[in-house]
C-alpha positions in Angstrom: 12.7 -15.0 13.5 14.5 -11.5 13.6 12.5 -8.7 11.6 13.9 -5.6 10.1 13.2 -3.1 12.6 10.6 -1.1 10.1 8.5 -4.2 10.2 7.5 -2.8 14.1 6.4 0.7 12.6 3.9 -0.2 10.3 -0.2 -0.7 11.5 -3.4 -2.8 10.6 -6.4 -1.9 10.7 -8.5 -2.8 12.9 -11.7 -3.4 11.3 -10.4 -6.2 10.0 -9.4 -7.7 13.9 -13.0 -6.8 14.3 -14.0 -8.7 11.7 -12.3 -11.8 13.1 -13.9 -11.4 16.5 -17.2 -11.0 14.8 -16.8 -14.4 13.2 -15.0 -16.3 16.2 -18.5 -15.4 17.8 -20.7 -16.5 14.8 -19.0 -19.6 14.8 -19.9 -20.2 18.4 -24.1 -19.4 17.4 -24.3 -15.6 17.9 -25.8 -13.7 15.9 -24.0 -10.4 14.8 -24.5 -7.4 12.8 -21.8 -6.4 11.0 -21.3 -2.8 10.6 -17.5 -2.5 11.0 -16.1 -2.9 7.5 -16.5 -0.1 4.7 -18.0 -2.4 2.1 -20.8 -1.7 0.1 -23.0 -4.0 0.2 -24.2 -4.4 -3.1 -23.0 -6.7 -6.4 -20.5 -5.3 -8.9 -23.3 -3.6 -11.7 -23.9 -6.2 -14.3 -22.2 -4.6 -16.8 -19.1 -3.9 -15.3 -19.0 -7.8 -14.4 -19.8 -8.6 -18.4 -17.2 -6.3 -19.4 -14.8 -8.3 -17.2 -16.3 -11.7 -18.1 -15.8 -10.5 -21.9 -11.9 -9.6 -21.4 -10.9 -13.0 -19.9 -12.7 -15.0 -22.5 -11.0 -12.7 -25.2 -7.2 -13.9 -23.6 -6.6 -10.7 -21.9 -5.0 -12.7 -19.4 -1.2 -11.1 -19.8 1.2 -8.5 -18.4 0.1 -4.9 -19.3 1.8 -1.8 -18.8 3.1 -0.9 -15.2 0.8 2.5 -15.3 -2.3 1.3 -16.5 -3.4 -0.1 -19.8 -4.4 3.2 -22.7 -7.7 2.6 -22.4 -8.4 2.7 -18.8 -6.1 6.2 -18.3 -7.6 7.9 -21.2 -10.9 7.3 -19.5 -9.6 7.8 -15.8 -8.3 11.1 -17.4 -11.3 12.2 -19.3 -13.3 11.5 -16.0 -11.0 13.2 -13.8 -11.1 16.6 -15.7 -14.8 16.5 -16.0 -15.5 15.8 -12.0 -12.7 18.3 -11.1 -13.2 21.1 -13.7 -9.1 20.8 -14.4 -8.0 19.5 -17.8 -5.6 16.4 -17.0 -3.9 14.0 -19.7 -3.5 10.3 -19.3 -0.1 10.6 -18.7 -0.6 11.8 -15.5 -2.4 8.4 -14.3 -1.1 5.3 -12.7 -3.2 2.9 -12.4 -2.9 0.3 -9.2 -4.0 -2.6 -7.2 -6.5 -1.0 -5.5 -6.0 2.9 -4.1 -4.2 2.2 -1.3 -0.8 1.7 -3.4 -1.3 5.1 -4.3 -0.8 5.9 -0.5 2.4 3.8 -0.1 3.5 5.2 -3.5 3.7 8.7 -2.5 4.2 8.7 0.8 7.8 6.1 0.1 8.1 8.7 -2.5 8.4 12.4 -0.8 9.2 11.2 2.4 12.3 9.9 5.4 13.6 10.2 7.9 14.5 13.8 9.0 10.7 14.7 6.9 7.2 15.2 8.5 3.8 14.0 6.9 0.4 16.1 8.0 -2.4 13.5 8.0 -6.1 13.7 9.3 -7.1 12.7 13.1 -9.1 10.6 12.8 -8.1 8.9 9.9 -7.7 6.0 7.9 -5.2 4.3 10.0 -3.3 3.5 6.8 -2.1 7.2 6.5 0.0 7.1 10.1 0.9 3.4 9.3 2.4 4.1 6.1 3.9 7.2 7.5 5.6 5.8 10.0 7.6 3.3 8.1 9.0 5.4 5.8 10.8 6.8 8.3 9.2 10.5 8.3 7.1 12.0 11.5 3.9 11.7 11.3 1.8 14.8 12.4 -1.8 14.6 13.0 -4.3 17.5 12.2 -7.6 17.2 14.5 -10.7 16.9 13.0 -13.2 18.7 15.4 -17.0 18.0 15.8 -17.2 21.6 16.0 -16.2 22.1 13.0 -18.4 18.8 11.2 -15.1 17.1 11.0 -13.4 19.9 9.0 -10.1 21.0 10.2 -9.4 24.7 11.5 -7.1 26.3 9.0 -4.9 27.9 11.8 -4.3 24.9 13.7 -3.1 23.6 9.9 -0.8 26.6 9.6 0.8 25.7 12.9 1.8 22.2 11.7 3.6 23.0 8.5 7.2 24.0 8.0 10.0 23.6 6.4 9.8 20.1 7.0 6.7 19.4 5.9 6.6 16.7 2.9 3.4 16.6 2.3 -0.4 17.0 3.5 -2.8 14.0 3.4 -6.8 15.2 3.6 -9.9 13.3 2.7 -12.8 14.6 1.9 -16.1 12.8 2.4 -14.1 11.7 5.1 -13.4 7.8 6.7 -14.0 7.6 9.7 -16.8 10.6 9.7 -18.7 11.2 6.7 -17.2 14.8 7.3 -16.3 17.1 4.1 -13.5 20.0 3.9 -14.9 23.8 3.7 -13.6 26.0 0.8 -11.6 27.9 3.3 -10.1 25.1 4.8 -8.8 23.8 1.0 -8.2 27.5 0.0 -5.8 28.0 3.8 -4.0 24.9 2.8 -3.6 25.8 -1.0 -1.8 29.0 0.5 0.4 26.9 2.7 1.0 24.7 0.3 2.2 27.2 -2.6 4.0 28.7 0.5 5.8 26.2 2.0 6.5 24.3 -1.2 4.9 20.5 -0.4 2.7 18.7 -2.0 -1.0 17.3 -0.9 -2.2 13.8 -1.4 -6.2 14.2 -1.5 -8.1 11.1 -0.5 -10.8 11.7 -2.7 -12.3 8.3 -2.7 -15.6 8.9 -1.7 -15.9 11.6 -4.2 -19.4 10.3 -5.7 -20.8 9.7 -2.6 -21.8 12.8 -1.5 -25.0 13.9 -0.2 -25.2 17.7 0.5 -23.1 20.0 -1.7 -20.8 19.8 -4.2 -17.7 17.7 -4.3 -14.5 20.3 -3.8 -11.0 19.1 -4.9 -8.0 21.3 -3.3 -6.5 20.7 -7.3 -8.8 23.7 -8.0 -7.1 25.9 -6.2 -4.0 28.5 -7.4 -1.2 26.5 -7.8 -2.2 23.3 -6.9 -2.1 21.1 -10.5 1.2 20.8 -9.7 1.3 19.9 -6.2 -2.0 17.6 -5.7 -2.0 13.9 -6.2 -5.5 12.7 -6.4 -6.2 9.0 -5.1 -9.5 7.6 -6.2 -11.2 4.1 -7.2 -13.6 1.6 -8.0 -14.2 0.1 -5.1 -16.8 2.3 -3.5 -18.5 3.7 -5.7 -19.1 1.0 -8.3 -19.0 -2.1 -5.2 -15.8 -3.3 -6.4 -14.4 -3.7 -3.3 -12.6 -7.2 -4.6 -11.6 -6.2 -7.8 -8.3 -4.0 -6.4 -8.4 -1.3 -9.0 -7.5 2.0 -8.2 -5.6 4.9 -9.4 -3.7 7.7 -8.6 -4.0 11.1 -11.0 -1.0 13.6 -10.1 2.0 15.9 -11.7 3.8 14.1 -14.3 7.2 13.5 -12.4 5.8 12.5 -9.4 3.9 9.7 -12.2 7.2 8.6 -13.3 8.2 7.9 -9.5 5.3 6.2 -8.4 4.8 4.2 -11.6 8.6 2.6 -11.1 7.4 1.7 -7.7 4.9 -0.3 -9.1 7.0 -2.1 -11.2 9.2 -3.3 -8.4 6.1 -4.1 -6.3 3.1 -5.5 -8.4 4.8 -5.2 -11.8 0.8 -4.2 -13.4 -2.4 -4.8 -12.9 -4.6 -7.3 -14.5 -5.7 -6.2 -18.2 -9.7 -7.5 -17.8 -9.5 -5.8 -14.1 -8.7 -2.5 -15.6 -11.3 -3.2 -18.7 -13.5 -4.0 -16.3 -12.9 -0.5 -14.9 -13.3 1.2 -18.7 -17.2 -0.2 -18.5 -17.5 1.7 -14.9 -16.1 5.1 -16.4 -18.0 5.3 -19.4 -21.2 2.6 -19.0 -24.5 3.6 -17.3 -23.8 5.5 -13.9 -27.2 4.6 -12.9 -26.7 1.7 -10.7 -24.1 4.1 -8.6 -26.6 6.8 -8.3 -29.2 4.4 -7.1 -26.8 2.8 -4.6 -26.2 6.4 -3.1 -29.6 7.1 -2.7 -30.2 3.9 -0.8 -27.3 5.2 1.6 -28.9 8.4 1.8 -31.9 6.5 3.0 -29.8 4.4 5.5 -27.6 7.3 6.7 -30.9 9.3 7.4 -32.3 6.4 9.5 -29.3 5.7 11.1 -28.8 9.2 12.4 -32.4 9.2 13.7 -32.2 6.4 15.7 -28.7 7.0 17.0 -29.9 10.6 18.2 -32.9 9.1 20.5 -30.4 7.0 22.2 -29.7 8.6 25.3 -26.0 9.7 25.8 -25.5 9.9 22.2 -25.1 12.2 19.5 -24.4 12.4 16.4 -23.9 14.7 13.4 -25.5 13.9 10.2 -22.3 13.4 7.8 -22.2 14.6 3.9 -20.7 12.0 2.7 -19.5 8.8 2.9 -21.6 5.8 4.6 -19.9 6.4 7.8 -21.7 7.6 10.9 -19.6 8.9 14.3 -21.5 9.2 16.9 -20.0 10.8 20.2 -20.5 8.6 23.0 -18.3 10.7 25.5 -21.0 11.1 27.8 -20.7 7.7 29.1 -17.6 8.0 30.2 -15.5 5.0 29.1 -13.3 4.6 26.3 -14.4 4.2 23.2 -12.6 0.4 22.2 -14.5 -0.4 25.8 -17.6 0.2 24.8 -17.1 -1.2 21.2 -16.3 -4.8 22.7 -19.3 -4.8 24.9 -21.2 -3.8 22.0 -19.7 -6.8 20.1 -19.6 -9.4 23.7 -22.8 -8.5 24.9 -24.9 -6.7 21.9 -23.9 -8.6 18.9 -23.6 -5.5 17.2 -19.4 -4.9 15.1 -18.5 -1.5 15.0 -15.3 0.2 15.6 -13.9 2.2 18.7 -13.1 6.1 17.1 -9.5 5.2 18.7 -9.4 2.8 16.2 -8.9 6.0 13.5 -6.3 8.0 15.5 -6.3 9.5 19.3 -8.8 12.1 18.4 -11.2 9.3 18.0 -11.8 9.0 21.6 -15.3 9.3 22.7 -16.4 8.1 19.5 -17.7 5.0 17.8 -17.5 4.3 13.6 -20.7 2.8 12.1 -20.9 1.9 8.6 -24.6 1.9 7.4 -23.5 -0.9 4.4 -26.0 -2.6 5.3 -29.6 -3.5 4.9 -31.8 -1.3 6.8 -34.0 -4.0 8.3 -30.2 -5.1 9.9 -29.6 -1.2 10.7 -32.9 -1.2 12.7 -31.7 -4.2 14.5 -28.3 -2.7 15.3 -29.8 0.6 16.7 -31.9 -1.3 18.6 -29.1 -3.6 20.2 -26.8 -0.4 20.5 -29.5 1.1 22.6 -29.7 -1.9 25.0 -26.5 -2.7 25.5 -26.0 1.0 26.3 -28.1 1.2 28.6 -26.5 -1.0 30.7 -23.3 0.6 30.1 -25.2 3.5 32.1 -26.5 1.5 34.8 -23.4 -0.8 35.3 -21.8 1.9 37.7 -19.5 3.4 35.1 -22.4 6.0 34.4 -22.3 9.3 32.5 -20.4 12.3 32.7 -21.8 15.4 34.7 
């Protein structure tokens, strides 16, 4: 068969390739833990299910409006403004198949060929992906340790120009449980205003914060109008496989993305969305308890990771991510992923896996029990240290 040369530009993620291996393995009798896919790891809350249950039994089984159904962006809306501290109408929501839409929305939307796209390195591998087929350049903004996975606002200003489409940030951060600083946001506010692009603010793990306060760059002076905000259900309210996300951003750029829905996945489904309605405006308790329980994990996690020797590792703000620098052993990171996989039974990704700034890094997601957390530290150290003592050794 002969592909349209675009087909060659776009990614995958490799968590997912990771997944298969993981399971190719367990088929075979090994035992693995799985600590490579960003899936909480707890039900849908009841009511949010019953809510759902109650819509399909009702007949709302039909076509809805491409943007989202009136109940869900009222509530989306309402939401929005009360997290963010902006007032924001309905009419700036679309409502999608899960967030990542959003991503190819806006992206297919500001940018081509001739453009260039600032995105976070590491970062969701989606971001370059996506960037990359539209035909624009893709320009990645490291993410430092030094910084706690923050961005220095300088090297920012050296990206942009006239060129410059848009900025993509995330903030608690995939792969790094890393959060923006207020000058960070308030620098690329400036640049923003200045250079006259827009931002799309991953802001998906919003409610999963643990130190601070959530910070959204649509705060800033100027930036209501140049901020698209991509959020979801899927984290926060485990509802990973119910695909319902959303999009809140400037009315025009609405318009645009909400005819790209219609020629893509025309709407989605009504007792999806109403599902979504109960998870807005229901009990928030079962979200709040879930984040505790990753606070717990992430604590734990961060512990044990530390008293491996050769590794380090920051405790993140957010997310349930961990990124612990393994550079000391002097291999690279996919490298020491697969042996951890092979030989430790443990499924985690490479940092490489998030961008080239991943290097020297592994991604663990602590969705998981914390008996199975224990296990995987304990594996992780092992198989380590025979990494050490294979010959390959540690730096210095």
């Amino acid at each position: 068969m002969q592909f349209a040369e675009r087909m060659s530009r776009l990614g995958t993620e490799s968590a997912f390739d990771v997944l298969v291996r993981a399971r190719a393995l367990e088929a075979q009798g090994k035992h693995v833990v799985h600590l490579e896919i960003g899936e909480p790891d707890f039900d849908t809350p009841a009511h949010i299910v019953e809510a759902g249950v109650a819509a399909l039994r009702a007949g709302e089984t039909h076509y809805t409006p491409a943007a989202g159904i009136p109940q869900l962006r009222e509530a989306i809306a309402e939401y929005t403004s009360r997290t963010r501290g902006v007032e924001l109408g309905p009419e700036r929501v679309v409502v999608t198949p899960g967030a990542k839409p959003i991503m190819f929305f806006v992206i297919q939307a500001l940018a081509g060929p001739g453009d260039e796209v600032v995105y976070p390195d590491p970062g969701f591998p989606i971001y370059e992906s996506v960037i990359n087929y539209s035909g624009a350049t893709a320009v990645p903004l490291r993410l430092s340790e030094e910084r706690a996975f923050s961005f220095a606002p300088e090297e920012l200003a050296g990206l942009v120009s006239e060129r410059t489409k848009l900025v993509i940030i995330n903030s608690p951060h995939n792969p790094t449980g890393g959060t923006i600083s207020g000058d960070a946001l308030d620098e690329l506010a400036r640049l923003a205003n200045e250079h006259d692009f827009m931002v799309l603010s991953d802001e998906i793990y919003s409610r999963m914060l643990y130190d601070g306060v959530h910070k959204s760059i649509i705060t800033r002076p100027g930036m209501l109008e140049r901020t698209i905000i991509l959020d979801g259900f899927s984290k926060t309210y485990a509802m990973t496989g119910w695909r319902l996300g959303y999009g809140v951003m400037p009315l025009p750029m609405a318009e645009q993305v909400t005819r790209l829905a219609v020629n893509c996945n025309s709407c989605v489904p009504a007792f999806t969305q109403l599902a979504g309605v109960a998870a807005l405006t229901g009990p928030q308790e079962p979200a709040e308890t879930m984040v505790a329980e990753f606070r717990r994990r992430r604590d734990a996690v961060v512990a044990g990771l530390n008293e491996i020797p050769g590794v380090s590792c920051l405790t993140p703000a957010g997310a349930f991510y961990v990124f612990p620098n393994i550079s000391s052993f002097g291999q690279p990171a996919s490298e020491v992923a697969s042996r951890l996989l092979d030989e430790g039974g443990v499924a985690l990704l490479g940092g490489t896996a998030f961008g080239a700034a991943g290097e020297g890094y592994l991604r663990l997601s602590y969705a998981n029990s914390l008996p199975n957390l224990e296990l995987a530290l304990e594996r992780i150290g092992d198989t380590l240290a025979r990494v050490r003592d294979s010959g390959l050794g540690t730096r210095g």
